[in-house]
Structures are given as structure tokens and as C-alpha cells.
C-alpha positions as CSV (number, residue, x, y, z in Angstrom):
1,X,0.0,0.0,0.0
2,X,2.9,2.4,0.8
3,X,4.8,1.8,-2.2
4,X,1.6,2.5,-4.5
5,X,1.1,5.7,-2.4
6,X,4.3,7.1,-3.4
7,X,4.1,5.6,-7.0
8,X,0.7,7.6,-7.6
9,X,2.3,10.3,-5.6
10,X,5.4,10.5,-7.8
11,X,3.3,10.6,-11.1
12,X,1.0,13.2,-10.0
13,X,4.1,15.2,-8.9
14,X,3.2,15.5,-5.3
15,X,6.0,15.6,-3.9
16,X,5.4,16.6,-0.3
17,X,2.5,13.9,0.0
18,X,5.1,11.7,-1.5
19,X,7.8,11.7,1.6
20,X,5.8,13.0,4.2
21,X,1.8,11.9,3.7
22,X,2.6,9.0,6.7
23,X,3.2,12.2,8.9
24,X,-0.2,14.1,8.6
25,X,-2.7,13.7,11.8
26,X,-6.3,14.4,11.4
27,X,-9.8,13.4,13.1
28,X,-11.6,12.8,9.4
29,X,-10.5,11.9,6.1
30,X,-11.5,15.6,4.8
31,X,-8.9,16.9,7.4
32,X,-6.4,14.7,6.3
33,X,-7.4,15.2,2.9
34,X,-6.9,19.2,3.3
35,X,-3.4,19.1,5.5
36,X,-1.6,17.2,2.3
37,X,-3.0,19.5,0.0
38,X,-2.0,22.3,1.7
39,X,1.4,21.1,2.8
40,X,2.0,20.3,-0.5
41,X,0.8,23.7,-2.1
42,X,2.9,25.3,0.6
43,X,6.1,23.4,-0.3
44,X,5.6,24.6,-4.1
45,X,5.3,28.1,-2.9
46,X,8.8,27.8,-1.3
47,X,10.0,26.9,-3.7
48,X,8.7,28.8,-6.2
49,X,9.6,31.7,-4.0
50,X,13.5,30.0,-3.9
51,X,13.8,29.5,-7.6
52,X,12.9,33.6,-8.2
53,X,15.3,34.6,-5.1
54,X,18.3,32.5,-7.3
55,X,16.8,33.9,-10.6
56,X,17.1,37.6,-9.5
57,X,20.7,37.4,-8.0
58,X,20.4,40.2,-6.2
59,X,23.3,41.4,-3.9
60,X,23.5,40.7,-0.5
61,X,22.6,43.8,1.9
62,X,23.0,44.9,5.1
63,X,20.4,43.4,8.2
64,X,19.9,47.5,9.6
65,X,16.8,49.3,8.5
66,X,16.9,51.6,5.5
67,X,17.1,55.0,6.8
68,X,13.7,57.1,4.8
69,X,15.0,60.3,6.4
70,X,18.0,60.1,3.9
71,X,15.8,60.2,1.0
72,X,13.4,62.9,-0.8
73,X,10.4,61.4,-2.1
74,X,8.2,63.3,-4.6
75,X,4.8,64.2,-3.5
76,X,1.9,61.3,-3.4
77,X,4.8,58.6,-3.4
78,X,5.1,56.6,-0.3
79,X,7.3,54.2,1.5
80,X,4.5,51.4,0.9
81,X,3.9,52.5,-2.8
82,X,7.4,51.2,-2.9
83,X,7.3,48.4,-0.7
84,X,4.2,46.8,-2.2
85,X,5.0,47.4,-5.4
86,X,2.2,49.7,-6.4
87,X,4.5,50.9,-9.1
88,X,5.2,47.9,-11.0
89,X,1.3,47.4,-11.5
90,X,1.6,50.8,-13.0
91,X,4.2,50.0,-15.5
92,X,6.0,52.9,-13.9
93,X,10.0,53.1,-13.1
94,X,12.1,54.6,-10.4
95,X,15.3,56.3,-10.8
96,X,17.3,56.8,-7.3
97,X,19.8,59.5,-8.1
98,X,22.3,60.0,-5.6
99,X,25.9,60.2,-4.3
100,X,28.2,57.1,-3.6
101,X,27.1,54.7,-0.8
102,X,24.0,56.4,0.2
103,X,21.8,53.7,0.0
104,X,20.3,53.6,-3.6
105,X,21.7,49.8,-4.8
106,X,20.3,48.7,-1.0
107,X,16.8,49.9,-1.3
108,X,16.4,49.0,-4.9
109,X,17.6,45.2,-3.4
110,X,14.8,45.8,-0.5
111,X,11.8,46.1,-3.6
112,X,13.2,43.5,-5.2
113,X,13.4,41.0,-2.4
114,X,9.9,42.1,-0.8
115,X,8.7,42.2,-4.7
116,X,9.7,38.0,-4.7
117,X,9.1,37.1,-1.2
118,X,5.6,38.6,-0.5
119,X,4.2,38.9,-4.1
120,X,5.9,36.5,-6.1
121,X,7.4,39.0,-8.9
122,X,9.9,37.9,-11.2
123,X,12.9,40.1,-10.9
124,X,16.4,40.4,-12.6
125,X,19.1,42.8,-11.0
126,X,21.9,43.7,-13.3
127,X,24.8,46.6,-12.8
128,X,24.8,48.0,-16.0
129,X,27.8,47.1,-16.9
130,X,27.2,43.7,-16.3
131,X,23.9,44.3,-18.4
132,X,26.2,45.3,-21.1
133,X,28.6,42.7,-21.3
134,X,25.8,40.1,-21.6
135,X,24.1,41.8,-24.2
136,X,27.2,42.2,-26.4
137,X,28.3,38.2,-25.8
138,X,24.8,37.6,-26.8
139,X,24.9,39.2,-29.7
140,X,27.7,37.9,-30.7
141,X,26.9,34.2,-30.0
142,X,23.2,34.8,-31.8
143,X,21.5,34.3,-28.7
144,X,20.5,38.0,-28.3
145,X,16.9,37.3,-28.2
146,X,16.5,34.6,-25.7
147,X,18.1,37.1,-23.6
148,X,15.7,39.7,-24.9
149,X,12.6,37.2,-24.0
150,X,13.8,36.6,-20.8
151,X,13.7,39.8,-20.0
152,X,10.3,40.4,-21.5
153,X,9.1,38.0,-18.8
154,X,9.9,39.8,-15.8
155,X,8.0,42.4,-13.3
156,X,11.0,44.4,-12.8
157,X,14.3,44.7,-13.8
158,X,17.0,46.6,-12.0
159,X,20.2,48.1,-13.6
160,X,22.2,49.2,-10.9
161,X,25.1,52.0,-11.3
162,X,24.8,53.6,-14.6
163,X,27.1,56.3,-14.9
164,X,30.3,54.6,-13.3
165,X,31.5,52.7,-16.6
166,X,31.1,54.9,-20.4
167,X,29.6,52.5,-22.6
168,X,30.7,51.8,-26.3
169,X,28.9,52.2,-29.3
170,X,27.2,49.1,-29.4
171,X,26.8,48.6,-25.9
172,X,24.9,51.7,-25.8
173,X,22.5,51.0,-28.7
174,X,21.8,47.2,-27.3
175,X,20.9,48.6,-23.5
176,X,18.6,51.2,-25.2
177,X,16.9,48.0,-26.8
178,X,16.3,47.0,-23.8
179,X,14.8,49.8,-22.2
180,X,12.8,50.7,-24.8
181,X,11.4,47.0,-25.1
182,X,10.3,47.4,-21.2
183,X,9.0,50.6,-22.2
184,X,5.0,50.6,-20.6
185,X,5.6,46.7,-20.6
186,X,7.9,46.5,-17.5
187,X,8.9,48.3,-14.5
188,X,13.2,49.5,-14.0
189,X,14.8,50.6,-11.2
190,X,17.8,52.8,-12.5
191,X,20.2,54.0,-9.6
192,X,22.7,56.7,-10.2
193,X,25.0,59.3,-9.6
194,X,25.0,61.3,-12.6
195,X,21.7,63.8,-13.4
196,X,20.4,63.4,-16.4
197,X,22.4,66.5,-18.0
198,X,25.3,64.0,-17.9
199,X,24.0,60.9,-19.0
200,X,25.5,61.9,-22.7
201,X,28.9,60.6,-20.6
202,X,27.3,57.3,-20.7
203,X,25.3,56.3,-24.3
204,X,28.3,58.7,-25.6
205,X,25.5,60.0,-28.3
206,X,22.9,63.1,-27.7
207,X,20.0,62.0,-30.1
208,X,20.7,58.2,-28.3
209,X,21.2,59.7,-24.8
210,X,17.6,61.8,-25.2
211,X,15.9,58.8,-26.7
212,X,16.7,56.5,-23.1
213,X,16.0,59.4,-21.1
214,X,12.5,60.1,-22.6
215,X,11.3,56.5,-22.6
216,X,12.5,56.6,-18.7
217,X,11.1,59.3,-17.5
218,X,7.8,59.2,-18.9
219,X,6.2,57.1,-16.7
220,X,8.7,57.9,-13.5
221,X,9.7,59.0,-10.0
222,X,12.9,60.2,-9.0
223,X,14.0,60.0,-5.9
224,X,17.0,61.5,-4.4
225,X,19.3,60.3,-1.8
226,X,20.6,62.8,0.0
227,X,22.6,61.4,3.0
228,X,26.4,60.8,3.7
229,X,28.1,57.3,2.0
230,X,26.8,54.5,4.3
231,X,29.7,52.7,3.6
232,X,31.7,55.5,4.6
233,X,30.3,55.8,7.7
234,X,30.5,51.9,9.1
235,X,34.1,51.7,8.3
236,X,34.9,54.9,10.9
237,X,32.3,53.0,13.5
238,X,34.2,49.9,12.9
239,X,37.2,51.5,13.1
């Protein structure tokens, strides 16, 4: 009788009921009935939940609270329009300019991680650099749009750091693809230290440079982080 359990078990793909079924109490067949099905529903959640955490590779942060006081948020945003990810049903992106260290990479990763652990979202954080660099070996090995579809399949995407690394040419005309294929699709989180007047540093073209900032901004908020580098400050406390 066991065996055939986990037989039928295994071919309906139940896996928790599979191992653990023997384990279940319950005072009625419809209990019992209901505990595997939720243990088993909750299991796939996990890891469903797992499988977007490892899919998003976002960095690892710090455990202390993000510090709101640091940051100016533009009138009729709040911190739970954020949190929840009220913008993302809106199609709508967020660009966190700031200074070094002052917390725009680590609340970006907060939305993400809250986006996958409490709604399920699909998320993809990138530096932009890194961004680049996959798009360009892409295109060169002819896989450019899988990469594209993947991206098309996500809630948010996240391109950390733009402004630290000038981008060639083609690097600059492939991430523009990108944004403007997530354009009212898509949410993107954009941090940086540059204002817009200097992107042209960047895409290293004006017509190109005024093309991504339009498509951007559109449909945007832009918060600014005014405080001192975080960084900066833990190294003199742990020194």
C-alpha cells in the first residue's frame, strides 16, 4: 500500500504527500485530505519563491533598516507605494539619483526582495555594466533574443550603477533595446550618480542619450538620496 502511495504520488508530482503523507494527523478523512493539500501547495510556494530569489541574483545587503530620512520622495509617493510594489502594476519606473554609498543599490535590493518574497514577482538585477557585457556576448553568439525574451518575462528589472563605466557604441544601442522593449511593458529601477544632463557621458550619443532618457522618464519617479556614504560611515564605527 505504501509503495503505490508514493508511486501515484510521484506521477502526479506530489511531492510533499510523497515523503511526508505518513506524517499528517487528522480526526476525518477531509482533514487529512486538506493538510496534504495544503502542505503540498505550501512546499511549491517555497520553492517557487527560492527559484525567483536564485533567478534575480540580487546582492547581499545589510540586516539595519533603511534610513527614509535620507531620501526625498516626490509628492503622493510613499514608502509602501514602494514596498508593495504599487509601481510595478503601473508599469512605472524609479530612478534613485544620488551620491556614492547612500543607500540607492540597498533599497532598490529591498523592492526586489519584498517584490519575490511577498508577491511572487519575477525580478532580474543587473549593474549596468554587467547588463552590457551580456548583451554584447549575446549578440555575438546569436542568442540575443533569448536574452531579450527573458527579460520580457519579468515584473522588474534593476540596472544598478549607470554612470560609473562609459559604454561603447554598441553597448549603448543594445541597452537602449532593452529599455525601450520594457518601455509601458515593464517596471526599471535605475540608480545613479550622474543627473540626467550628464548621461550623454554614458550612451556617448545626444539623439541616443535623449531617446533612453525620454522612454525613462515618462512614466517615473525620482527619488534622491541625499545622505552621507553608508559605507563611509560603518568603516569609521568599525574602526
Amino acid at each position: 500500500m505504501n509503495v503505490r502511495i508514493q508511486e501515484y504520488a510521484k506521477r502526479l508530482k506530489l511531492s510533499w504527500i510523497r515523503e511526508h503523507y505518513h506524517e499528517i494527523e487528522a480526526t476525518s478523512n477531509e482533514e487529512y485530505i486538506l493538510r496534504l493539500f495544503e502542505k503540498e501547495i505550501q512546499q511549491r510556494e517555497e520553492r517557487k519563491i527560492n527559484l525567483l530569489l536564485t533567478q534575480a541574483t540580487l546582492p547581499k545587503v545589510s540586516n539595519n533598516p533603511f534610513i527614509w530620512k535620507d531620501i526625498i520622495l516626490s509628492q503622493g509617493l510613499t514608502q509602501d507605494y514602494l514596498l508593495q510594489g504599487t509601481f510595478m502594476e503601473q508599469q512605472e519606473n524609479l530612478i534613485f539619483y544620488g551620491g556614492v554609498g547612500t543607500g540607492k543599490t540597498f533599497l532598490a535590493t529591498l523592492i526586489g526582495l519584498n517584490a519575490i518574497q511577498k508577491y511572487g514577482k519575477s525580478i532580474k538585477f543587473y549593474t549596468v555594466a554587467s547588463l552590457v557585457n551580456r548583451l554584447l556576448e549575446a549578440n555575438e553568439k546569436g542568442t540575443l533574443n533569448r536574452l531579450f525574451k527573458q527579460i520580457e518575462k519579468l515584473d522588474l528589472l534593476i540596472l544598478d550603477e549607470l554612470g560609473y563605466i562609459p559604454l561603447h557604441k554598441q553597448g549603448a544601442e543594445l541597452l537602449f533595446q532593452v529599455i525601450s522593449m520594457c518601455y509601458e511593458t515593464k517596471s526599471i529601477i535605475i540608480t545613479t550618480n550622474l543627473q540626467f544632463g550628464q548621461w550623454n557621458h554614458v550612451f556617448g550619443d545626444p539623439i541616443l542619450t535623449e531617446a533612453v532618457i525620454d522612454r525613462l522618464i515618462h512614466h517615473s519617479h525620482l527619488i534622491m538620496f541625499n545622505g552621507d556614504s553608508h559605507r563611509y560611515k560603518e568603516s569609521l564605527i568599525q574602526k
